[in-house]
C-alpha atoms as a printed R data frame, in Angstrom:
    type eleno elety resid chain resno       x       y       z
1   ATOM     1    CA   UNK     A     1 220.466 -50.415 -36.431
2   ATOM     2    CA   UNK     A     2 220.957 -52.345 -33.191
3   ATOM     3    CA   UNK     A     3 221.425 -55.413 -35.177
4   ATOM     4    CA   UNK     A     4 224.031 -53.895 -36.727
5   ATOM     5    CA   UNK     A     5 225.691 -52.541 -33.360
6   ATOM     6    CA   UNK     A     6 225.595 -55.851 -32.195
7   ATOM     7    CA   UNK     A     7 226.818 -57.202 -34.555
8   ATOM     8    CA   UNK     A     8 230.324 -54.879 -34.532
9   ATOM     9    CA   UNK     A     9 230.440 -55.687 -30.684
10  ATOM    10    CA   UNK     A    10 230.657 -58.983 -31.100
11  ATOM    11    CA   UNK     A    11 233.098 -58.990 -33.852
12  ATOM    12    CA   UNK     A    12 235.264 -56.448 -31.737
13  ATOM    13    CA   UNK     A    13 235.189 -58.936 -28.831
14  ATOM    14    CA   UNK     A    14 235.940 -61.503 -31.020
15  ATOM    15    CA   UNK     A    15 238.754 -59.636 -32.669
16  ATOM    16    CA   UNK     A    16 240.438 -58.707 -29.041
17  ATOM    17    CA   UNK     A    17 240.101 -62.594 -27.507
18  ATOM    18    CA   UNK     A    18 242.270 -63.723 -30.081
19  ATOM    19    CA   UNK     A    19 244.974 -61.010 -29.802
20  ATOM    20    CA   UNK     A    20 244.681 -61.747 -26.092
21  ATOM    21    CA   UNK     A    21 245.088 -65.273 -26.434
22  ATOM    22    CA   UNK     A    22 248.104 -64.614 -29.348
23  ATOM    23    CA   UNK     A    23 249.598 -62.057 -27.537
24  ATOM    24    CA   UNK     A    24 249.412 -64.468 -24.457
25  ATOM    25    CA   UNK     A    25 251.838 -66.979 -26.385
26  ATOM    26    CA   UNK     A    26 254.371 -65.035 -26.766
27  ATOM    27    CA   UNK     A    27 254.469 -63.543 -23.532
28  ATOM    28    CA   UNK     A    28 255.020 -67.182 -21.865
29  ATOM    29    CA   UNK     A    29 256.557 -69.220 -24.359
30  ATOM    30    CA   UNK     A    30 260.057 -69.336 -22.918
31  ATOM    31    CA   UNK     A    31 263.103 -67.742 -25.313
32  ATOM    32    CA   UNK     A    32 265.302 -70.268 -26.819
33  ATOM    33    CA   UNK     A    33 269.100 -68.286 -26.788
34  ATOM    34    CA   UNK     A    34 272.048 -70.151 -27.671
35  ATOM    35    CA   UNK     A    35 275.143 -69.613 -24.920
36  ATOM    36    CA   UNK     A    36 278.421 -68.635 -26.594
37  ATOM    37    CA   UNK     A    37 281.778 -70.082 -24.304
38  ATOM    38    CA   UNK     A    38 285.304 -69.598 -24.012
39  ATOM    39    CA   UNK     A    39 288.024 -72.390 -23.807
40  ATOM    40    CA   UNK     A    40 291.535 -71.155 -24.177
41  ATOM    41    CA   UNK     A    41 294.176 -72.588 -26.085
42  ATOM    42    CA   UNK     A    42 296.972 -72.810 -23.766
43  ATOM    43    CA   UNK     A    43 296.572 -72.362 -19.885
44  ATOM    44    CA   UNK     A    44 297.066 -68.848 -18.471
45  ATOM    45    CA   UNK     A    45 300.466 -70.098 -16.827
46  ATOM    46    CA   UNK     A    46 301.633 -71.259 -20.215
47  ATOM    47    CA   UNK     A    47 300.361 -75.570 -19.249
48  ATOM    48    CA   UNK     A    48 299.642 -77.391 -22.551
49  ATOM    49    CA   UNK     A    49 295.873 -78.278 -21.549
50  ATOM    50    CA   UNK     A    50 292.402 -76.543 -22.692
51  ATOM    51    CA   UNK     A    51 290.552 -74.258 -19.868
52  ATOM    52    CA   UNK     A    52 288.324 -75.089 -19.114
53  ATOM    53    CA   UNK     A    53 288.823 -79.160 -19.762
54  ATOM    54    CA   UNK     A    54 285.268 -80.084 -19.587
55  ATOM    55    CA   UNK     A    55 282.325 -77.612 -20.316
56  ATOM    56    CA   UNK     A    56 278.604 -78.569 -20.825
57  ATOM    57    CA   UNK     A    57 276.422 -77.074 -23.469
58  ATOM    58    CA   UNK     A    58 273.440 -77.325 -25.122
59  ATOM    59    CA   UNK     A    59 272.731 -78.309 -28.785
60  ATOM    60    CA   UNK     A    60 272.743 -74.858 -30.875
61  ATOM    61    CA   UNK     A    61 275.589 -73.176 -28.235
62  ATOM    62    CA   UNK     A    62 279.041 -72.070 -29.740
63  ATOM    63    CA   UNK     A    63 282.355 -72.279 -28.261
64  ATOM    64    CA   UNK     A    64 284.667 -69.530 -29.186
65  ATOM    65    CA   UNK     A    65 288.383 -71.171 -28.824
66  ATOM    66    CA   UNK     A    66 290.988 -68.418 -27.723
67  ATOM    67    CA   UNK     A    67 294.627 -68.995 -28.375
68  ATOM    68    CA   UNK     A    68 296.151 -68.266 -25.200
69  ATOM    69    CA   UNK     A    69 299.689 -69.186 -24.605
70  ATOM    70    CA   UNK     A    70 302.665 -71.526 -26.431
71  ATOM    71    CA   UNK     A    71 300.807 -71.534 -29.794
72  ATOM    72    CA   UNK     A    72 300.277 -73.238 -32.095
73  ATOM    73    CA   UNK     A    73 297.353 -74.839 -30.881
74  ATOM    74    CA   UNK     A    74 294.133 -76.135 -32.973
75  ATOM    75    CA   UNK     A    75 290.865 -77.966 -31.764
76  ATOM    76    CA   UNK     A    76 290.119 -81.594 -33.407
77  ATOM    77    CA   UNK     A    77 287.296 -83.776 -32.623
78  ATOM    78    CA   UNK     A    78 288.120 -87.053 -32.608
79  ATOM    79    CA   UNK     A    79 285.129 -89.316 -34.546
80  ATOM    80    CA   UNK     A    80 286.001 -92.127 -32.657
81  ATOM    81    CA   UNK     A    81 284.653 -90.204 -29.412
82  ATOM    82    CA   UNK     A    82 281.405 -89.000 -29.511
83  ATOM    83    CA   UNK     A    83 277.956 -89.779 -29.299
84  ATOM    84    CA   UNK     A    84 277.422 -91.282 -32.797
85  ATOM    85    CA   UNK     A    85 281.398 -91.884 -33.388
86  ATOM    86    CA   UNK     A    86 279.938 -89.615 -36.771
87  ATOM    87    CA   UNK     A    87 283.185 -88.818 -38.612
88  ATOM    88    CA   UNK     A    88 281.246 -86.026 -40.507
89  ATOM    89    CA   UNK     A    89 280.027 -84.361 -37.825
90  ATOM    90    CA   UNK     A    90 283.423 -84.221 -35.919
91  ATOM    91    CA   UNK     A    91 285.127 -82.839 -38.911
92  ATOM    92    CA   UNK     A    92 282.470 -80.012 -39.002
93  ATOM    93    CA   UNK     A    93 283.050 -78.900 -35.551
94  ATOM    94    CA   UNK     A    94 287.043 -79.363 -36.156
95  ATOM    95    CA   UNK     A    95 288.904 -76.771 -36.604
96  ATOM    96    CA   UNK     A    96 292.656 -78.085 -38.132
97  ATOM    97    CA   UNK     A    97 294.111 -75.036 -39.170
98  ATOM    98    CA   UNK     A    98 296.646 -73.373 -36.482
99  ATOM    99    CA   UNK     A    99 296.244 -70.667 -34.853
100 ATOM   100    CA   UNK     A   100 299.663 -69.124 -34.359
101 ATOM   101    CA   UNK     A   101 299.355 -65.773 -32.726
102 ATOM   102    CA   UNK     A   102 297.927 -65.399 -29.127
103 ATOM   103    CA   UNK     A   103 294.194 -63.762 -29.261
104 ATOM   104    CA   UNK     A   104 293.578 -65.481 -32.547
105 ATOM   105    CA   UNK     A   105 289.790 -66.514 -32.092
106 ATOM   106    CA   UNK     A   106 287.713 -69.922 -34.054
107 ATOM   107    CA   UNK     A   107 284.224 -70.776 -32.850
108 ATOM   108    CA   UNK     A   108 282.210 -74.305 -33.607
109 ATOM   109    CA   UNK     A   109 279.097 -73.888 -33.352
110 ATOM   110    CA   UNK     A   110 276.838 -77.172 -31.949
111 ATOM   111    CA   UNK     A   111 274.235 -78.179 -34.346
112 ATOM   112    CA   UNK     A   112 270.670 -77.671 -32.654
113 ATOM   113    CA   UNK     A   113 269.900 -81.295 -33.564
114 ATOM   114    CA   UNK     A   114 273.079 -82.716 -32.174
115 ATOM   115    CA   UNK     A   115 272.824 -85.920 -30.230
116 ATOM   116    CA   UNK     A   116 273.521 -85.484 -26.520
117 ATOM   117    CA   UNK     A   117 276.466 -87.300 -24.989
118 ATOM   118    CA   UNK     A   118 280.045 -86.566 -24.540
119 ATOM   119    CA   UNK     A   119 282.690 -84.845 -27.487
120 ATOM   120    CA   UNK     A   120 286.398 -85.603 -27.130
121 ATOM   121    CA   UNK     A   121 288.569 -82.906 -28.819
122 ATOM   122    CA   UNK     A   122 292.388 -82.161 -28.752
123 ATOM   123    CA   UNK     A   123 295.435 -80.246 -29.866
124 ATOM   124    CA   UNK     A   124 297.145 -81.975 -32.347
125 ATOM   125    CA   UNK     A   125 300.719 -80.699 -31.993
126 ATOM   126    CA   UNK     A   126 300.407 -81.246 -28.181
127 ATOM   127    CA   UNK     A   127 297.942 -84.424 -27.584
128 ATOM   128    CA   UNK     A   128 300.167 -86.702 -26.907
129 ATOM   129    CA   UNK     A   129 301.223 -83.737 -24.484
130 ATOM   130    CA   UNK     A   130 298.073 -84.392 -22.712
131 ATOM   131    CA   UNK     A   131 295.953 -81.353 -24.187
132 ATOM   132    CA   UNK     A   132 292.567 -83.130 -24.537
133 ATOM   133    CA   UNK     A   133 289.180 -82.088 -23.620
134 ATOM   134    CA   UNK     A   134 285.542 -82.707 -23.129
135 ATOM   135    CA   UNK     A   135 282.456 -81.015 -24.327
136 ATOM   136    CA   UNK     A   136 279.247 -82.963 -22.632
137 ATOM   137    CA   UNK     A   137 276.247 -81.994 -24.672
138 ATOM   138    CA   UNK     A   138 272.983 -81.946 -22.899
């Protein structure tokens, strides 16, 4: 009988070191939560230029792009200008279709695997206008 107590003791114990040390993971293994930002389409004074210009991120963040003011406005990554000049990628975080009414929301979302360095986007009705930006990827 006092094997057997024994026995269930030190099964018990083992049981609750393990959910201890389990339970201990997830308490202190940091959270991983992408950031969603805003850059608006337009400047609040009706300026041709994205605000903000330059933002910084992290791979797996979004940026929701707002159409502010003196639409139409769209958000193009130019392949040419960024980390891995990757045409694919820049198409996938390009958005070419116009927003036309103020409020009108798109978001790109930054791959969690992509490469760190700086992203070079723009208007295309209003880049030669000046309206280009920089995402800097961390």
């Amino acid at each position: 009988m006092k094997l057997i107590s024994a026995s269930w003791r030190r099964l018990s114990l083992a049981v609750l070191t393990i959910l201890l040390v389990v339970s201990s993971f997830a308490v202190f293994t940091p959270s991983a939560s992408a950031e969603t930002y805003k850059v608006k389409l337009g400047s609040d004074k009706g300026l041709l230029q994205f605000q903000p210009k330059k933002l910084t991120i992290k791979p797996g963040d979004s940026v929701e792009w707002v159409n502010n003011k003196l639409a139409p406005h769209n958000v193009v990554f130019d392949p040419s200008k960024n980390p891995n000049k990757d045409a694919t990628l820049a198409q996938s975080l390009s958005h070419t279709k116009l927003l036309l009414n103020p409020g009108q929301t798109t978001t790109t979302t930054f791959p969690a695997d992509a490469p760190a360095g700086n992203y070079t986007f723009y208007c295309t009705p209003h880049r030669g206008a000046g309206m280009v930006g920089t995402i800097t990827v961390e």
